[in-house]
C-alpha positions as a printed Julia matrix, in Angstrom:
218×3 Matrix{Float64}:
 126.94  139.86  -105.82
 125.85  136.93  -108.27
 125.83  133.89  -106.74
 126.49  131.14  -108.94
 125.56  127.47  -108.19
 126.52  124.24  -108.99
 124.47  122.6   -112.17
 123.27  119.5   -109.73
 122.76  121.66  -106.44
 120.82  124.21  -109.13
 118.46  121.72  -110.46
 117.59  120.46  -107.06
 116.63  123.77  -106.01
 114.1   124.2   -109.19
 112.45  120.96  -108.29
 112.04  121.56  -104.61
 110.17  124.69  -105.46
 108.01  123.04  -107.99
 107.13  120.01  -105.61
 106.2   122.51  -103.31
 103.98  124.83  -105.61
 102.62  121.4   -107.45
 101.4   120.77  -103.68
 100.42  123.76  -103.35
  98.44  124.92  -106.4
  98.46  121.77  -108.41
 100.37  120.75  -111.84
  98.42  122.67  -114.3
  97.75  125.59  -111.91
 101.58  126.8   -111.02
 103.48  128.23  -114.1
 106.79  128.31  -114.48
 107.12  132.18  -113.69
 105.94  130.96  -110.44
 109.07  128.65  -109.94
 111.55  131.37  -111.54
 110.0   133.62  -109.14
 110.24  131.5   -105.93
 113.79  130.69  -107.02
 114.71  133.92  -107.92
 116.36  132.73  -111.28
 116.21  133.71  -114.7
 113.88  131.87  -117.36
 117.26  130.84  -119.51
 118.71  129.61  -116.36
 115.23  127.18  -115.8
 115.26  126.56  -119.27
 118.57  125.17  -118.97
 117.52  122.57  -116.91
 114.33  121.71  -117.39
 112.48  122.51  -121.56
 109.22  122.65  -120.33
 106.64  122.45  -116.77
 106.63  118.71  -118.26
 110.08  117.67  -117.76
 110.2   118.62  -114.17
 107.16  116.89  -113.53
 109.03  113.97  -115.02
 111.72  114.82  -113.06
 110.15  115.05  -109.36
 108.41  111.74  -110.33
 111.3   109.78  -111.28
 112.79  111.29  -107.5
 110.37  109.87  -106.46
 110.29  106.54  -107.76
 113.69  106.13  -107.25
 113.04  106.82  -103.14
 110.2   103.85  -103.77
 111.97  101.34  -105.31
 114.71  101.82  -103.37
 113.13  100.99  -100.21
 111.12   98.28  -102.15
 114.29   96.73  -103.0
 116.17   97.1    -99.89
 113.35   95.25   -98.12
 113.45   93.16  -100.35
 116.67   91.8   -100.2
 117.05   91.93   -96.28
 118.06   88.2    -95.97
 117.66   88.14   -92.32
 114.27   88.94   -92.29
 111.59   85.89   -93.29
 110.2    85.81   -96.85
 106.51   86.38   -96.31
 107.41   89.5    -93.99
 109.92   91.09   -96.58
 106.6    90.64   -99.57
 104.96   92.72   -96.64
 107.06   95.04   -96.55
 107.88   95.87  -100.37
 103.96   95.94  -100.79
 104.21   98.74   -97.96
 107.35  100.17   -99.29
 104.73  101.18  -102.29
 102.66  103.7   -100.14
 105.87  105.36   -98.5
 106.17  108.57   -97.02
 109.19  110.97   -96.06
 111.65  113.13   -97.93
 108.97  114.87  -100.24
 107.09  111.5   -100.41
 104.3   112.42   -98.44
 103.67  115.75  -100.61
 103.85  114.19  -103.67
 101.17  111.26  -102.81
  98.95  114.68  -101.48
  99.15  116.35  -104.67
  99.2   113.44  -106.66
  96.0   112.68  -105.79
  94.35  115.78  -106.83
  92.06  115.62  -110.44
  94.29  118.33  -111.97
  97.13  115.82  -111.43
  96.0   112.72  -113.39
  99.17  112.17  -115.13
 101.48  112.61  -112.81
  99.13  109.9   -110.62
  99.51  107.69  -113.77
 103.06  107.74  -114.4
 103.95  106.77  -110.77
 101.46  103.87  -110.91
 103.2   102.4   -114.74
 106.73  102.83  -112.51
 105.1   100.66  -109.42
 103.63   97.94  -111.39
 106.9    97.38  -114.44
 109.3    97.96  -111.7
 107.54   96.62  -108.31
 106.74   93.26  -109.63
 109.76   92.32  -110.83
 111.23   92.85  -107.09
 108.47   90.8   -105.77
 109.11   88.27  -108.19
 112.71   87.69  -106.68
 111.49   87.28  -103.26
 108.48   84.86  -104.82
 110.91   82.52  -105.72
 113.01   82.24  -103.24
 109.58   81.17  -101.15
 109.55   78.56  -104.13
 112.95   77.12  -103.45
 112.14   77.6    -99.88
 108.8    75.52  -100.41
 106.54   77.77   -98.41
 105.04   78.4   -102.05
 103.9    76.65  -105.25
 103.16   78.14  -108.42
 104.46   78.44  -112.12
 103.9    82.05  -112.58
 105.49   83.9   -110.23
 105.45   87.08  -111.81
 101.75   87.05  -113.22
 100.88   86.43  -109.52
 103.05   89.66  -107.73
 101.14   91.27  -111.52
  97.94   90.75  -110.34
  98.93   91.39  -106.61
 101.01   95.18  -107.15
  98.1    96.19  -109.54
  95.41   95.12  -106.86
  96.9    96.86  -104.06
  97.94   99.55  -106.41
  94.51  100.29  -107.44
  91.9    99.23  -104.81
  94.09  100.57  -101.86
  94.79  104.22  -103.53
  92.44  106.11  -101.63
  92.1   108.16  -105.69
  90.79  105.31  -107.28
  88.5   103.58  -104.85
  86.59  104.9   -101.94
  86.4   102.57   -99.24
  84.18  102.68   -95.5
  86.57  101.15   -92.72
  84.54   98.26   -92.93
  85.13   98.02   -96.66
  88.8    98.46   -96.41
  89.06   95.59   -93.51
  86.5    93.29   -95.9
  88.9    93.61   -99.04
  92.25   93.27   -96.73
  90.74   89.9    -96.09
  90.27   89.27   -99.59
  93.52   90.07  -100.19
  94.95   87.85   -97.58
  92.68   85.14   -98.45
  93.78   85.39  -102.53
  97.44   86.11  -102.5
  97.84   82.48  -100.36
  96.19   80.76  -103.07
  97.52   82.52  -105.95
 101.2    81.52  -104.29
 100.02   78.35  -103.34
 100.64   78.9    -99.74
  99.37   77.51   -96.68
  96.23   79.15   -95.06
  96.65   81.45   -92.95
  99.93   82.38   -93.28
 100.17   85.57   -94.75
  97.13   86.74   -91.94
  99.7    88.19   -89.46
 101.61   90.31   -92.38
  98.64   91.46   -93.67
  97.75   92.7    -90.74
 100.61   94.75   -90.72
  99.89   95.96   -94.01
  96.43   96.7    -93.17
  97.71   98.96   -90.11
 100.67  100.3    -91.95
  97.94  101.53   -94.33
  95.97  103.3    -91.77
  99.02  105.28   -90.17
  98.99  106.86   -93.55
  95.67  107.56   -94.07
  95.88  109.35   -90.84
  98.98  110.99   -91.89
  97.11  112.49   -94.43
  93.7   113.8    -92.47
């Protein structure tokens, strides 16, 4: 007996196979018989869905993104929790895990991957800043920071710890991961015009938060 699915419950299906053979064999190795075959669906009923290998890639990455910023922007807007811990925890909300998360940052990371890597990185820093900028200026109103440019400053801060903290782009000893986590600390106050200091015991948060995933990962 055919068994016919739902469009939505359908399309899921195609993109948890792909995530899993993208993490498996990488982007450009898995072709899209192997997703009609670990499916078990016809190519017209893939091609209904999805035109090309391209537009589920788009797809699993803009599942993704939307598990990102949603966590980015529900820390973000936890009033009850102090500004300088909730910029913490959006920064941290950027490396997250979980519910396909985890496999996606794996395979991400591989070379024959590049562009899915990219595309997730444009999404953090055009839609990441602008949540950090919120929380920036409440801190302004709040007086716990002074500066003009809020948004130039969470710019320089999401690209930073977008770039030097992806373990693709820079390789870093523990020693030279601790060394720039200072530097990080030590900049972001005075970009922000904060006191000194004040960020150190989020950071260290961050800096441990960081490390549970790198672990995750070994």
């Amino acid at each position: 007996m055919r068994v016919v699915k739902e469009a939505e419950e359908r399309r899921n299906e195609i993109l948890d196979a792909a995530n899993e053979l993208f993490g498996q064999k990488g982007f450009d190795g898995t072709s899209t018989n192997d997703i009609l075959a670990k499916v078990g669906i016809a190519r017209g009923t893939l091609y209904y869905h999805f035109k090309s290998k391209e537009e589920i890639m788009d797809a699993l990455i803009e599942r993704y993104n939307a598990q990102l910023l949603g966590a980015a922007r529900q820390a973000a807007e936890d009033k009850s929790v102090p500004v300088k811990e909730r910029i913490m925890r959006v920064v941290m909300a950027m490396n997250i895990s979980g519910a396909g998360g985890q496999e996606i940052m794996e395979h991400i990371h591989k070379p024959q991957n590049a562009l899915m890597h990219q595309k997730i990185q444009r999404v953090i820093l055009n839609s990441v800043t602008p949540i950090l900028t919120g929380v920036i200026r409440e801190g302004v109103e709040q007086g716990l920071f002074n500066t003009p440019f809020p948004y130039e400053c969470m710019e320089m801060v999401v690209t930073y710890a977008n770039t030097i903290f992806d373990n693709d782009m820079v390789a870093l000893t523990e020693e030279e991961r601790g060394a720039r986590i200072q530097a990080f600390i030590y900049n972001v106050e005075r970009l922000l015009g904060a006191e000194s200091g004040s960020f150190m015991e989020g950071m260290q948060l961050f800096g441990q938060e960081r490390e549970g995933h790198q672990d995750g990962h070994k």
